[in-house]
C-alpha positions as CSV (number, residue, x, y, z in Angstrom):
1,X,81.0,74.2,163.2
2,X,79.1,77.3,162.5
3,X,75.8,77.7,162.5
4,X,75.0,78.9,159.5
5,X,76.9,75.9,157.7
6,X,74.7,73.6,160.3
7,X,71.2,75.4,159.0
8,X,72.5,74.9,155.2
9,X,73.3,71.5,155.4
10,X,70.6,70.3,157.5
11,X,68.0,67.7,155.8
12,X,64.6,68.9,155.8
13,X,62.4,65.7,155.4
14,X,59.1,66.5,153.9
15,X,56.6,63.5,152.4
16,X,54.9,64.8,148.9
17,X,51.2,64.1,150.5
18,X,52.3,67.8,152.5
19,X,53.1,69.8,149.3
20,X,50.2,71.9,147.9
21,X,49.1,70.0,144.2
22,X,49.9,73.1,142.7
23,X,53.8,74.6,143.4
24,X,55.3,77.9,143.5
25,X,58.9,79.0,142.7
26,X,59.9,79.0,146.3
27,X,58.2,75.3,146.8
28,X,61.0,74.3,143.5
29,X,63.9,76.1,145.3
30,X,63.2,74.7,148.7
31,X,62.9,71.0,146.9
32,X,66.1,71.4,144.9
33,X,68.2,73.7,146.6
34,X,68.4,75.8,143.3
35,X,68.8,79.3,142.8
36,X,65.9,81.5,141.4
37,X,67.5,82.3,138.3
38,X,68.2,78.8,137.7
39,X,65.1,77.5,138.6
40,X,63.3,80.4,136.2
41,X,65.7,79.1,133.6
42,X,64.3,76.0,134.3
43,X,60.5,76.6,134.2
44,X,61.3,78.7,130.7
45,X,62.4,75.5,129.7
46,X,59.8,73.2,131.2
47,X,57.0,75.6,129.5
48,X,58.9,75.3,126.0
49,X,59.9,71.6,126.0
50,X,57.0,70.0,128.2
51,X,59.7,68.5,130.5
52,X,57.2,68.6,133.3
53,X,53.6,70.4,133.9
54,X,54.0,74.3,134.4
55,X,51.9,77.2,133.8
56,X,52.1,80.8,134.0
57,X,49.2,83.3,135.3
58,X,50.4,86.2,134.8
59,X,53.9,86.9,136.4
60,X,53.4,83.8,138.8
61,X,54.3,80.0,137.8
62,X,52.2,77.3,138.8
63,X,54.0,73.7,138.6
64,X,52.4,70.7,139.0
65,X,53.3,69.2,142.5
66,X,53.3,65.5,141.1
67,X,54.6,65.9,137.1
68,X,57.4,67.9,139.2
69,X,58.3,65.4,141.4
70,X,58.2,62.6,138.7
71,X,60.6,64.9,136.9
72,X,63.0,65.3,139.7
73,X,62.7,61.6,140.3
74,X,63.6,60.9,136.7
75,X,60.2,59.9,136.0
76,X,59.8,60.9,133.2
77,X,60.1,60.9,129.4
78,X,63.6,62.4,128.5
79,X,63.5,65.7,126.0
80,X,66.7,66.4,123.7
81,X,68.3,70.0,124.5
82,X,66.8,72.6,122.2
């Protein structure tokens, strides 16, 4: 098996208690596995719909740790597609 399929796939375990209360963009794409583009797609939306806490300071986005985490773990209230 190659390595670099080994790395990709591996598991990283990680308990919420160790992630910072307030995310950045890389914390999102190590969480989900997500592209950048997809996960900017995804904060435009969060900021527009309310789908989970985000904020933006200038060009950097701040994501609530635990309103993101209840959103991944279907948590939360459902939104209808704009």
């Amino acid at each position: 098996m190659p390595i670099a399929y080994y790395l990709y796939t591996e598991v990283k375990k990680m308990d919420a208690k160790d992630l910072p209360l307030i995310l950045t963009t890389e914390h999102l794409q190590e969480l989900s596995g997500l592209s950048m583009p997809t996960i900017y797609k995804l904060l435009e939306k969060a900021e527009r719909t309310g789908m989970f806490p985000v904020r933006r300071a200038g060009a950097k986005w701040l994501i609530s740790r635990d309103g993101f985490l209840a959103w991944l773990n279907g948590e939360l209230e459902k939104h209808p597609e704009e």
